[in-house]
MIVEX-817771 format. One record per residue: residue in one letter; x, y, z of N, C-alpha, C in turn. Coordinates in pm, whole numbers, padded with zeros to 5 digits, always signed. Example, Ala and Ser with C-alpha at 12.3 -4.5 7.8 and 13.67 -1.06 7.14 Angstrom:
BEGIN
A+01319-00569+00780+01230-00450+00780+01320-00330+00780
S+01285-00225+00708+01367-00106+00714+01290+00003+00787
This chain:
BEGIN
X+04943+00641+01500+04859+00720+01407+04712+00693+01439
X+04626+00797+01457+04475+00781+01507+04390+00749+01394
X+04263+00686+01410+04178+00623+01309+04145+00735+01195
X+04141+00833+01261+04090+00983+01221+04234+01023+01098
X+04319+01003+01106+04451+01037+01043+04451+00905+00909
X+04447+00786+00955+04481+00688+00888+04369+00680+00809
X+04266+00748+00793+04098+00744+00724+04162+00863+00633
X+04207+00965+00706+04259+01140+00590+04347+01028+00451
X+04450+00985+00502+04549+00909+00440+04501+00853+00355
X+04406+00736+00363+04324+00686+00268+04258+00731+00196
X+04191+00879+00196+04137+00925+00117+04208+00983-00011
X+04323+01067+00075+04381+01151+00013+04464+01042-00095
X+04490+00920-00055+04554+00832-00185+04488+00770-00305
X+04371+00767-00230+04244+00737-00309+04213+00845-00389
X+04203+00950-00406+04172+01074-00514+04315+01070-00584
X+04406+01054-00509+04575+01030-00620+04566+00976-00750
X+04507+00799-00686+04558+00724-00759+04420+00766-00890
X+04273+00817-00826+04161+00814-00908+04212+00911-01039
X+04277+01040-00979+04328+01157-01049+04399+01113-01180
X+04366+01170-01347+04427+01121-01417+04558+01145-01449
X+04604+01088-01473+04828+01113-01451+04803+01212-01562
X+04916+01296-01531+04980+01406-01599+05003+01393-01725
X+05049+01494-01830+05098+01480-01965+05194+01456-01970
X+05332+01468-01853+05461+01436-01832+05468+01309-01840
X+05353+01251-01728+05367+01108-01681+05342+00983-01856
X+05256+01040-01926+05195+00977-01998+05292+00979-02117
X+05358+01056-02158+05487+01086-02210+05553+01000-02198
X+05588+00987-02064+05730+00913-02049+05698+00753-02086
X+05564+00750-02044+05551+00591-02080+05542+00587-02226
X+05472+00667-02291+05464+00609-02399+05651+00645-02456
X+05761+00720-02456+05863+00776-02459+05942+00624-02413
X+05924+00553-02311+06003+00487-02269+06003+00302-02340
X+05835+00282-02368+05770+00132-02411+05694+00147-02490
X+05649+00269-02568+05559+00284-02664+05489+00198-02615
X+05380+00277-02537+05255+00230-02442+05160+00304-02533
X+05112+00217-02583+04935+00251-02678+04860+00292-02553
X+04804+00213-02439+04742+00295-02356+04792+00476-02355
X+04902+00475-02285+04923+00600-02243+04928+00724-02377
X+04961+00670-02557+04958+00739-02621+04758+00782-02647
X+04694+00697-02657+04544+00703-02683+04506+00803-02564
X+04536+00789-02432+04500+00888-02329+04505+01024-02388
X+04646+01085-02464+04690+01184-02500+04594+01249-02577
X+04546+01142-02707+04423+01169-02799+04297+01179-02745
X+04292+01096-02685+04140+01127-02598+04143+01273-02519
X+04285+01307-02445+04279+01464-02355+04258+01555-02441
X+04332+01548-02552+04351+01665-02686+04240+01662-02789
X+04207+01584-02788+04141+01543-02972+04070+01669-02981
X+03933+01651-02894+03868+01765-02935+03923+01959-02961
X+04020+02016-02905+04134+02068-02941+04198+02067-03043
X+04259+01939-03084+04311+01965-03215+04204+01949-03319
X+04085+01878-03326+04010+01862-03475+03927+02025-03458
X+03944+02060-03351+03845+02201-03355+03942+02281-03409
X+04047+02281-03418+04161+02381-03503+04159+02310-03615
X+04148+02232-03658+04131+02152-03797+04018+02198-03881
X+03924+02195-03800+03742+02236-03884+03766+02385-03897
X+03832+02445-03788+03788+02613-03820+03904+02630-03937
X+03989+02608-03954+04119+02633-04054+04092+02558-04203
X+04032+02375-04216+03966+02375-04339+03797+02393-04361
X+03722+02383-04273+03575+02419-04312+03550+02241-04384
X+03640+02146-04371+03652+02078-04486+03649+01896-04417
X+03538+01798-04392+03547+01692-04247+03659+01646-04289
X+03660+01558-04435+03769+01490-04495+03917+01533-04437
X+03920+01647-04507+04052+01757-04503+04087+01736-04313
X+03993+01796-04284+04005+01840-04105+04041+01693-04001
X+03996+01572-04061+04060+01439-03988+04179+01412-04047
X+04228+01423-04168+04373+01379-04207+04478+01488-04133
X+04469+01618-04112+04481+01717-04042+04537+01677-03889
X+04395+01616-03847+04423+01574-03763+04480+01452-03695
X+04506+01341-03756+04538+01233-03794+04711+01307-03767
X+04769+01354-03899+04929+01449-03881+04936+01504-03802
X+04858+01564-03731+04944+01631-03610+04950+01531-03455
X+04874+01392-03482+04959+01309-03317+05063+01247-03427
X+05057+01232-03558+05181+01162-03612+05298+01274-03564
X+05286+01370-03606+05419+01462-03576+05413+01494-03407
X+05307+01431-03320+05373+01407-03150+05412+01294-03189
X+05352+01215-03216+05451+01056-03178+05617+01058-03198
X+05662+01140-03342+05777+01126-03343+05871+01216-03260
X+05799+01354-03204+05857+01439-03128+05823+01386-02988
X+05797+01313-02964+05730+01344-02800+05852+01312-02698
X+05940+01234-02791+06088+01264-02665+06190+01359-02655
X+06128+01477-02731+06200+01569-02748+06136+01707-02660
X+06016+01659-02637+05888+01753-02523+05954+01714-02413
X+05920+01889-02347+05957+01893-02177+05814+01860-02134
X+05826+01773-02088+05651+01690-01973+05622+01829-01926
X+05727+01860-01841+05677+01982-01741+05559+02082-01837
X+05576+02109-01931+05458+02239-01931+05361+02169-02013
X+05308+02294-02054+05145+02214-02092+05165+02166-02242
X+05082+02044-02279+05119+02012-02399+05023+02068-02458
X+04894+02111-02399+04775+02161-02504+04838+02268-02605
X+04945+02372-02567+04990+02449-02631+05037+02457-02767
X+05135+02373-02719+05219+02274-02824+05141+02190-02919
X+05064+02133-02887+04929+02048-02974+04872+02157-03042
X+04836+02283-03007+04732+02334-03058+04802+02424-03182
X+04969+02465-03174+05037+02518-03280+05057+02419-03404
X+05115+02296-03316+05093+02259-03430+04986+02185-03531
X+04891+02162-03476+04745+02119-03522+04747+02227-03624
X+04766+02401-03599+04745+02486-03661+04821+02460-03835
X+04964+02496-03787+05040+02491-03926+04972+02313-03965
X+04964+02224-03921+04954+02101-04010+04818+02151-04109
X+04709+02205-04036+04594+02220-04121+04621+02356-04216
X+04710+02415-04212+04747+02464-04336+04824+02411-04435
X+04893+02366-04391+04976+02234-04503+04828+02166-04538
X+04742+02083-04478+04648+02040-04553+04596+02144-04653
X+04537+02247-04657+04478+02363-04697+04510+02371-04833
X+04647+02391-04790+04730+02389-04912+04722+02348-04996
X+04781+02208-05006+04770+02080-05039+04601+02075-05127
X+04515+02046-05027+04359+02047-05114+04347+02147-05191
X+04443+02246-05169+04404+02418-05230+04474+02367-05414
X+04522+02297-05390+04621+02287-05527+04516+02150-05577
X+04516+02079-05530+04453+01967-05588+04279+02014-05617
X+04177+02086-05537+04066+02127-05629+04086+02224-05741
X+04199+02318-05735+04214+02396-05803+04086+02493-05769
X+04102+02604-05702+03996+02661-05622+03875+02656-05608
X+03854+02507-05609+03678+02470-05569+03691+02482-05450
X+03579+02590-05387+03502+02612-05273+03407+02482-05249
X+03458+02474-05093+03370+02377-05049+03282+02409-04913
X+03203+02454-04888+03133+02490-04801+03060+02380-04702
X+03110+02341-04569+03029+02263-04462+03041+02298-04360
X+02916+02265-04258+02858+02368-04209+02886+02231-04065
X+03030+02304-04020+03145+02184-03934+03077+02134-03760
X+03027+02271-03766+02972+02250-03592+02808+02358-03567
X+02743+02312-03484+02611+02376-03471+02585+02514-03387
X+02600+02593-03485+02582+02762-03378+02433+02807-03375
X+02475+02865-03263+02324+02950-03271+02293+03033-03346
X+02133+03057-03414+02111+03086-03486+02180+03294-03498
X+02103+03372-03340+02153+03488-03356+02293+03482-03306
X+02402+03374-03361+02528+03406-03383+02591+03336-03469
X+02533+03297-03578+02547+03237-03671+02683+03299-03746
X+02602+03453-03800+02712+03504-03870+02807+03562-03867
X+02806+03628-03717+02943+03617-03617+03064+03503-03614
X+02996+03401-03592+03102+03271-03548+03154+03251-03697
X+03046+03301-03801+03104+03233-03926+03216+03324-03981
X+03197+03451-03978+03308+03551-03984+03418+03555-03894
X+03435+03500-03800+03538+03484-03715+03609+03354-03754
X+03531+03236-03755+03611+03069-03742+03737+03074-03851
X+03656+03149-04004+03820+03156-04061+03932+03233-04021
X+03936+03343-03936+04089+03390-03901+04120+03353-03759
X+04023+03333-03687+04039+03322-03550+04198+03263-03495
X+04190+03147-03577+04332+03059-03532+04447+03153-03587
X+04418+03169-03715+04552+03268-03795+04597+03351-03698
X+04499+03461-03646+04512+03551-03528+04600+03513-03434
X+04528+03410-03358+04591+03341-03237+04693+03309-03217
X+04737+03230-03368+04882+03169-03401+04972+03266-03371
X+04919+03386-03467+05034+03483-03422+05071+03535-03325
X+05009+03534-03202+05063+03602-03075+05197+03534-03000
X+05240+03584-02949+05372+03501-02889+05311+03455-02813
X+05416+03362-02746+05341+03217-02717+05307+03247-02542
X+05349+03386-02514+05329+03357-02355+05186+03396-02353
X+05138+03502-02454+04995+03519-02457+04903+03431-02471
X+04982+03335-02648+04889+03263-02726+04817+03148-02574
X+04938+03083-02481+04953+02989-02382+04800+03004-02296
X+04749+03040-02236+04663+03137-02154+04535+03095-02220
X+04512+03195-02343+04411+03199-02416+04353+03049-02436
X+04503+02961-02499+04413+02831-02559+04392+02698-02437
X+04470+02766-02293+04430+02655-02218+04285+02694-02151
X+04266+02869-02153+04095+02901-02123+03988+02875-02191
X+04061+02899-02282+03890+02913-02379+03910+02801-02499
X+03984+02727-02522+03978+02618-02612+04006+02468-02546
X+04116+02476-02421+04068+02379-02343+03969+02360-02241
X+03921+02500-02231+03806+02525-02077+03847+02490-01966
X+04009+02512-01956+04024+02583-01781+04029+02645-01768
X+04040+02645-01626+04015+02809-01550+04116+02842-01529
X+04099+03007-01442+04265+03097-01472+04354+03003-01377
X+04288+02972-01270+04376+02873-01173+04440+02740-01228
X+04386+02670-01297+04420+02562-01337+04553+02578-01483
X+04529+02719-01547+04591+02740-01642+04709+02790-01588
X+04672+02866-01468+04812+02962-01414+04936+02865-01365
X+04852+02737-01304+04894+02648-01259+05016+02528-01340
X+04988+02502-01477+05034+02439-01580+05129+02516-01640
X+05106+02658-01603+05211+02754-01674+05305+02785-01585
X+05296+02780-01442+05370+02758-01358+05413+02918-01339
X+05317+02988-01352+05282+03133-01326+05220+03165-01169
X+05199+03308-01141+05185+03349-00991+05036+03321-01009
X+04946+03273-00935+04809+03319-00995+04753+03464-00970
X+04843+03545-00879+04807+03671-00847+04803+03743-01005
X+04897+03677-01112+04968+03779-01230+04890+03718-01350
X+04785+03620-01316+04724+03577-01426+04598+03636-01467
X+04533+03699-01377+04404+03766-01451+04473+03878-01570
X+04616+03970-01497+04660+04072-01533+04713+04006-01704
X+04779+03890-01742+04869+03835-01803+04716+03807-01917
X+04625+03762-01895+04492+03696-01943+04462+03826-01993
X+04455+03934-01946+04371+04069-02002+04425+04129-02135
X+04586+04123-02097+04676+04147-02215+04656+04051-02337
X+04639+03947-02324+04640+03830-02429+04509+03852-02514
X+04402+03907-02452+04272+03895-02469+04300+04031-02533
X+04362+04138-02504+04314+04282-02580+04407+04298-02719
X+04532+04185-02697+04575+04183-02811+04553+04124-02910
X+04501+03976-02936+04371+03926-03009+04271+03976-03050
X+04254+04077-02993+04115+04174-03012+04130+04259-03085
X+04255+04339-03088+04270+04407-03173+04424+04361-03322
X+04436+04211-03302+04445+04177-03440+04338+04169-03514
X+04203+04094-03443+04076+04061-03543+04012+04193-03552
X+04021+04317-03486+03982+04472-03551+04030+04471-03648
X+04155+04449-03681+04224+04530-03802+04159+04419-03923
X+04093+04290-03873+04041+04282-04000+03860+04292-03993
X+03842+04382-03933+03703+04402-03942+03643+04342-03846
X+03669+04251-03787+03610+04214-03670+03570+04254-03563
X+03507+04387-03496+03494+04456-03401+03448+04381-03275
X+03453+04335-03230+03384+04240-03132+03386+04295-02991
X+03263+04325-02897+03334+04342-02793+03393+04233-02692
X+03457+04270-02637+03571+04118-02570+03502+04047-02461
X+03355+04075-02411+03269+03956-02348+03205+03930-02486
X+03166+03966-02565+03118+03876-02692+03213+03779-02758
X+03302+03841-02788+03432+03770-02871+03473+03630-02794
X+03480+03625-02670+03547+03505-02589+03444+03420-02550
X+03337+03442-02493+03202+03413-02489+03171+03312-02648
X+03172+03409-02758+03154+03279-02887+03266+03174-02892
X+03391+03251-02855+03488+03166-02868+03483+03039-02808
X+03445+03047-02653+03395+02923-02592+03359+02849-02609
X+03219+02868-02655+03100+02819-02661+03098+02728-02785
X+03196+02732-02898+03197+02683-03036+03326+02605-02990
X+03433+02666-02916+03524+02567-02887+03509+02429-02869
X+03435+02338-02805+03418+02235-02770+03291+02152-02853
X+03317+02198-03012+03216+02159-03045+03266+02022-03151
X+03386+02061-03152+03433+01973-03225+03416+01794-03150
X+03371+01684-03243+03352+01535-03147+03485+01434-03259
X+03522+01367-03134+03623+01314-03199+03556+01145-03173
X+03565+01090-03281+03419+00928-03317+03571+00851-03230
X+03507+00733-03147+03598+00668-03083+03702+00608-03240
X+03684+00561-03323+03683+00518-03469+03819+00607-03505
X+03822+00716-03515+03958+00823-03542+03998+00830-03410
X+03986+00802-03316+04083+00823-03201+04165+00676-03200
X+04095+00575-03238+04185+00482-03233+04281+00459-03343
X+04181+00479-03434+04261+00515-03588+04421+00516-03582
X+04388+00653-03538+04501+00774-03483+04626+00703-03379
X+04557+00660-03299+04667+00600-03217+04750+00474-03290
X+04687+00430-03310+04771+00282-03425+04830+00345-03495
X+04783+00437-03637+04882+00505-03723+05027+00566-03639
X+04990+00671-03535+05093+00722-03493+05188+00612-03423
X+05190+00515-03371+05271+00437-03293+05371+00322-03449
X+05265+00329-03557+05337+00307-03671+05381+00367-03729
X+05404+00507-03756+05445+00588-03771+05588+00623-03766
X+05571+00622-03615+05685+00674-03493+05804+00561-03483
X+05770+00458-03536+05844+00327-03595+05930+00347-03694
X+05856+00454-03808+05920+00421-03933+05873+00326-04006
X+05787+00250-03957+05719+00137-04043+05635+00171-04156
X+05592+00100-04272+05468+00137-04392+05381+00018-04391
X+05280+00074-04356+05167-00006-04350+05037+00075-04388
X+04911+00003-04408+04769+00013-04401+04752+00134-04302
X+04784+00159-04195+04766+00204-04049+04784+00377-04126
X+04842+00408-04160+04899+00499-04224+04864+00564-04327
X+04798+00630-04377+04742+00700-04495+04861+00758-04585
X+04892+00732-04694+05030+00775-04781+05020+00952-04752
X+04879+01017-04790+04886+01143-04785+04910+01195-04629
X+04885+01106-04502+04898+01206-04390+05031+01219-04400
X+05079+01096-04374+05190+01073-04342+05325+01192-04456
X+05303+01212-04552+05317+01287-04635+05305+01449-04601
X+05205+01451-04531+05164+01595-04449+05272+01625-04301
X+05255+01503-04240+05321+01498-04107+05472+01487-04131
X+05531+01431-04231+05700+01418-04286+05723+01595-04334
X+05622+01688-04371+05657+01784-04409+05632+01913-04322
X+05562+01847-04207+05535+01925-04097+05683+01909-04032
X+05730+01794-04010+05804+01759-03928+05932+01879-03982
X+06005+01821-04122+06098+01917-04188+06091+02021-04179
X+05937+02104-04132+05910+02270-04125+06001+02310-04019
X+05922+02209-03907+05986+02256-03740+06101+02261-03813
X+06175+02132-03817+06336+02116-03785+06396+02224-03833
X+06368+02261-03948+06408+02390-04009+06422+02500-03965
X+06316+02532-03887+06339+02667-03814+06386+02614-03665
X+06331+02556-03580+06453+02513-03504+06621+02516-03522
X+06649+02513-03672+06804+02495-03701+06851+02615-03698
X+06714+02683-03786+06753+02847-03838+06731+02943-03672
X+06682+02896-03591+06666+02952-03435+06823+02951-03372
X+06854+02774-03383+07002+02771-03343+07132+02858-03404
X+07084+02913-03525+07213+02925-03646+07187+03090-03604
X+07090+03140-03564+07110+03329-03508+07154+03307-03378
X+07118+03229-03304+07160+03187-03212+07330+03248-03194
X+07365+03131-03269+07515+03072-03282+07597+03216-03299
X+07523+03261-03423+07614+03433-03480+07539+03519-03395
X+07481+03500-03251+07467+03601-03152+07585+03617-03093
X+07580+03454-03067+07715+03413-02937+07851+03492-03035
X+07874+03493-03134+08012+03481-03219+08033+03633-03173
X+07926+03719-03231+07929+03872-03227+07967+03906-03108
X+07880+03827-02981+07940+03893-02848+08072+03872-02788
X+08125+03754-02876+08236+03697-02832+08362+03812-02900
X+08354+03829-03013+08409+03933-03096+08390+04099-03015
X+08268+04126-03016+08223+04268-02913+08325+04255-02792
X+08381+04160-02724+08392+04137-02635+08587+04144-02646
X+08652+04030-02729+08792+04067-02752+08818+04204-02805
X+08734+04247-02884+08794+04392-02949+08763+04480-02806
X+08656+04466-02724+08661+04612-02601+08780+04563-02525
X+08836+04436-02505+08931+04409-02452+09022+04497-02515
X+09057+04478-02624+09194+04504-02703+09179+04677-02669
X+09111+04722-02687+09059+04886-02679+09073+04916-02518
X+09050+04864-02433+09092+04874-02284+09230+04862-02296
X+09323+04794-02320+09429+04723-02314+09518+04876-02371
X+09505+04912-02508+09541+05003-02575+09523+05132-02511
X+09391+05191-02453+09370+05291-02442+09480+05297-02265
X+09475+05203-02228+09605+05216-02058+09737+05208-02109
X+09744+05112-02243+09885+05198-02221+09917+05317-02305
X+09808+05373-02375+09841+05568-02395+09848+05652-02248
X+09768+05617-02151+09765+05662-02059+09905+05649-01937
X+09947+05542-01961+10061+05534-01865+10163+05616-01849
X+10217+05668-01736+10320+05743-01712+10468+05662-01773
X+10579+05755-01820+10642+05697-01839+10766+05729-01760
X+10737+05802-01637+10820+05818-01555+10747+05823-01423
X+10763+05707-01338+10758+05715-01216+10619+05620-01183
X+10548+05638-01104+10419+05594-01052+10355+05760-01061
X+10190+05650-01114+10064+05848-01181+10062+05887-01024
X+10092+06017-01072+10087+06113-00965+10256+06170-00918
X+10305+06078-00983+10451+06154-00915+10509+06218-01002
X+10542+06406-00967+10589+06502-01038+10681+06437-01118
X+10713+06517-01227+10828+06500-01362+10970+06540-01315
X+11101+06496-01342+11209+06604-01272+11223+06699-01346
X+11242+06807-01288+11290+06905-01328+11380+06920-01428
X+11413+07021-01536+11490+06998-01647+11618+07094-01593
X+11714+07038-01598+11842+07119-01513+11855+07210-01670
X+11855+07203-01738+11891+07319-01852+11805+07465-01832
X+11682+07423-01731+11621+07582-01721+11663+07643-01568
């Protein structure tokens, strides 16, 4: 091997090992030894992601860290149930969503409709009242798209990669991702029309950006966060643990399972119906050959003749 080869080699292992390991990789460790390193990595990749779906959904700091706080409690206890392979921002960012409505909720009943107005992240002034008319439905919107759209959108413009890097995690053509990105983008666009939102779609994604990453996660709640969730994910009761997240994240958790069950249970009476569709065309094949059968000879061979004519 020439000096020239064995220098490539070295480099190329050297950017490997520099490169930060995967969401699969970090998974499995924490999945396998409940590795605090590798779970805190997770919070540190995501945080800003999930508390920015937290602030735009309560408007509320208190509200928007317990929020966020429940949704790595509800990864910690799911995370061996995640396929590594695809992207977890996705998955983080749905459910960040429903948890901060369960918070919502929750505070919605306990002020008894006191408005609380804070002013979560710093916009520019001539887009002040744009971003402010958008931040409350934006996520609602988003949530709703199916997920091959929603996927796209929140690894561009809420995690800030690019189409390559996103096409890449989605394990898509990159030839089919500008095309796949355009669709996602015009259908978002015209959920937030129908509520008044006219935006044109370099304005609309453009604010979207730009406010995306505004959310800061204090080293203080990232560690927080990681201790609670690894106590959590135990089953243990401790200090580490806030009675109300944990309370939030036990009822997040019961949401999924629920419809997960109710996913399996149409599921199940799909399979039954086709299985049924399937013996009765039998029985109806079966029936309809033997009306058809000759009862003299092999089809095609004349009848005898009736000697009485």
């Amino acid at each position: 091997m020439s000096l020239a080869t064995m220098e490539r080699h070295a480099s190329a292992s050297a950017e490997t090992s520099a490169s930060p390991p995967p969401d699969g990789q970090l998974l499995e460790r924490y999945v396998a030894a409940r590795d605090e390193t590798a779970f805190a990595a997770l919070v540190e990749r995501y945080g800003t992601l999930v508390l920015g779906v937290c602030q735009r959904v309560l408007q509320h700091s208190q509200d928007a860290e317990d929020a966020f706080q429940a949704t790595f409690l509800v990864l910690a206890r799911r995370a061996a149930t995640l396929d590594g392979r695809g992207p977890l921002g996705n998955w983080l960012y749905a459910v960040a969503y429903r948890t901060a409505v369960k918070v919502r909720q929750s505070a919605a009943r306990r002020r008894a409709r006191e408005l609380q107005v804070m002013n979560m992240a710093t916009v520019p002034a001539g887009e002040e009242k744009e971003w402010s008319d958008l931040r409350p439905v934006l996520d609602r919107e988003l949530n709703q798209l199916p997920e091959k759209y929603r996927a796209p959108l929140v690894l561009c413009y809420l995690e800030g990669k690019t189409q390559e890097q996103a096409a890449r995690e989605l394990g898509w053509p990159t030839g089919s991702m500008s095309r796949r990105m355009n669709r996602a983008r015009d259908l978002l666009q015209k959920r937030l029309a129908r509520r008044g939102l006219a935006f044109s779609t370099g304005f609309l994604f453009l604010l979207v950006a730009k406010n995306a990453g505004a959310a800061i996660v204090s080293p203080a709640l990232a560690g927080v966060t990681t201790k609670a969730a690894l106590v959590f994910a135990a089953g243990q009761a401790g200090l580490a643990v806030s009675g109300e997240v944990a309370a939030i994240a036990d009822e997040v958790l019961r949401s999924t399972t629920m419809a997960m069950s109710g996913k399996i249970g149409k599921l199940l009476v799909i399979v039954a119906l086709l299985g049924l569709i399937g013996l009765m065309s039998g029985a109806l094949v079966h029936e309809v050959q033997g009306l058809i059968q000759p009862n003299n000879g092999a089809c095609g061979t004349p009848a005898k003749a009736d000697p009485q004519k």
